[in-house]
N, C-alpha and C positions, 0 to 999 in steps of 0.2 A: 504494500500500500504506500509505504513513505516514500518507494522508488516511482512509483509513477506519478506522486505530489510530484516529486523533483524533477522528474522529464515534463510534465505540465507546467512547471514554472520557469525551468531549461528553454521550452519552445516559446515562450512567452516573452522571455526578456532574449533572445533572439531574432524573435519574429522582426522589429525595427532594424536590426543588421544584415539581417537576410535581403532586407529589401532595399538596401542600401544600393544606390547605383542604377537602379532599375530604370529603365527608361521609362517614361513618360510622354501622353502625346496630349494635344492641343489642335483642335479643329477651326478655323474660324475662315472667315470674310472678309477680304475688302477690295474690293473691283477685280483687274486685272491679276491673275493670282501669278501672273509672272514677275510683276512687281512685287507682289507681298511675299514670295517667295523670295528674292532676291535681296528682302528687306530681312527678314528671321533667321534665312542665312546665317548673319554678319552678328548676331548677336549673342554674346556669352551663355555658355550650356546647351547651346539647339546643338545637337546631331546630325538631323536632318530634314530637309522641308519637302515633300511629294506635293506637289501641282495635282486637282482634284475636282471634284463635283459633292456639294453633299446638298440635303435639306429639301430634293425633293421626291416626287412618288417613281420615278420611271430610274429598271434597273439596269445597270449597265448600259448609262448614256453615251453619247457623242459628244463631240465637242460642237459639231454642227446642230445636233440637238438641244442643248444646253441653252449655247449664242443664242438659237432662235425662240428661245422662250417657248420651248416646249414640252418640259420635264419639271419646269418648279424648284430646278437647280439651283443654285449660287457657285460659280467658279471660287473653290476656296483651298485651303491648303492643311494638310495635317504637319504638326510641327511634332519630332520625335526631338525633347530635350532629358539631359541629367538635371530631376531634382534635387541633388547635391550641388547644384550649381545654378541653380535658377527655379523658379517656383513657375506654377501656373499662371498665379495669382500677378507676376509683374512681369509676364507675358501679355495677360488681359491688359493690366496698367497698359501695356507698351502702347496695346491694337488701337485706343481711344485717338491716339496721338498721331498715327501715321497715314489718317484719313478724315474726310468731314461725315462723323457717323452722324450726322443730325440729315440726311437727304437720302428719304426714301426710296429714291429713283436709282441712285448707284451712287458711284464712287468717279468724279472727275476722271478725265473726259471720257470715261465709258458708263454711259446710262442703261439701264433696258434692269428686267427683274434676275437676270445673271449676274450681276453687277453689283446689290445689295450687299448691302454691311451685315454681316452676321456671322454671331458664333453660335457655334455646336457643341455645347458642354457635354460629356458621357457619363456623367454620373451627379447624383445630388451633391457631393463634395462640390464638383466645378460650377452647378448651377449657381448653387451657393454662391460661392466665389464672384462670377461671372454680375450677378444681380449688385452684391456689392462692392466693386469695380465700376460699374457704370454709374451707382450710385452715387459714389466717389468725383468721378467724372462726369457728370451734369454740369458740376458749376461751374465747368471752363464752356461752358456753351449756354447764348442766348439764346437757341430755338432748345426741344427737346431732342433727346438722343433715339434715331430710328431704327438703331442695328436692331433687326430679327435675333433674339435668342430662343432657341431651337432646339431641345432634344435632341443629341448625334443618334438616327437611325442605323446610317451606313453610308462611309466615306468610299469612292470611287476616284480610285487613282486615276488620270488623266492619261493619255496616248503618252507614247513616250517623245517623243518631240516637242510636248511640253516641258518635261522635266528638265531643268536646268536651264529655261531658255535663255534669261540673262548674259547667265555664263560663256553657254557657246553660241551665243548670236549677239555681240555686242556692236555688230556695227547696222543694225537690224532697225529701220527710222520707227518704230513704235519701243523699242530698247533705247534709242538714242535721245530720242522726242518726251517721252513718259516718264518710264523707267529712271533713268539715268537724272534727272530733274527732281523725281520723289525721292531717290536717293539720297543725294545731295541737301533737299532739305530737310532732311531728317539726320544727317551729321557722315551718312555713310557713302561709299563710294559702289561704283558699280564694279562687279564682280569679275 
C-alpha cells in the first residue's frame, strides 16, 4: 500500500517535468497568412508556423476555395512554440498588435471573409486566455475589437507552396509590397 502512495505521489510531482519542453501550438488569424507566418517566424520560442485554413465547415479545402469564400474559412496559421520559452498567452498579446482587429471585413489590403481576424483556441485553458487578452486589449482601440474567436474544430495545413512563402519568394511584388512593409512595422525584417 505505502509503495503505490509513493509511485502516486512519484507520478504526481513528475507529471510538470514530464511535460517540460513539450510543444505547444496556437491557431489564429490575421489576413494574409503568408505575412502572419513570416511575422511568428521571427519571434522567440515559435518552432514552427504551417500556413492553413481553419474555422470553417468544408473538409479539406483549397486554396481557390477558401479565397473564394466558399468554405467559411479564414486563411490562418498554427504556430508550434516551446512553453518554456514563450506562453500562449503573449503570443495572443503579440496577434492584437500586428493587425487592425477592430475591421470585420479582413485585415489591410486583403478584405473578403478569408481575411478575418480570428483565433482558434483548442481548449478552455486558451479560450480563457484568449477572452482575456482581448480584454486586455480593447483599450488601445476606439472602435470594438472584431476578431472571431472560435473553437479550433480542425486546422488544414495549406498546399505546400504556401509554406514558407516569404522565405523562398522574397522578390514576389505581394512579398515585397505587403509582407515586407508589415514586417518592418512591427520591428522585424523579412525572412
Amino acid at each position: 500500500m505505502k509503495r503505490t502512495i509513493l509511485t502516486a505521489l512519484c507520478a504526481l510531482a513528475l507529471t510538470p517535468l514530464l511535460r517540460a519542453g513539450e510543444t505547444r501550438t496556437a491557431v489564429l488569424g490575421a489576413g494574409c497568412f503568408w505575412c502572419v507566418e513570416a511575422i511568428y517566424e521571427q519571434l522567440p520560442g515559435v518552432e514552427k508556423v504551417v500556413s492553413g485554413y481553419a474555422g470553417g465547415d468544408k473538409a479539406d479545402p483549397t486554396y481557390e476555395e477558401v479565397t473564394a469564400g466558399k468554405t467559411g474559412h479564414v486563411e490562418a496559421v498554427k504556430i508550434y512554440f516551446d512553453p518554456d520559452k514563450t506562453s500562449y498567452r503573449k503570443l495572443i498579446d503579440y496577434f492584437w498588435t500586428t493587425h487592425d482587429p477592430t475591421n470585420a471585413k479582413g485585415v489591410e489590403p486583403d478584405f473578403g471573409p478569408s481575411y478575418r481576424s480570428a483565433v482558434f483556441p483548442e481548449n478552455d485553458e486558451q479560450m480563457r486566455e484568449v477572452k482575456a487578452s482581448k480584454g486586455a486589449s480593447q483599450k488601445n482601440y476606439d472602435k470594438p475589437i472584431e476578431t472571431i474567436i472560435k473553437p479550433l474544430e480542425k486546422f488544414y495545413p495549406a498546399e505546400d507552396y504556401h509554406q514558407d512563402y516569404a522565405k523562398k519568394n522574397p522578390n514576389n511584388p505581394y512579398v515585397r509590397g505587403v509582407t515586407g512593409p508589415r514586417l518592418r512595422k512591427l520591428g522585424l525584417k523579412l525572412p
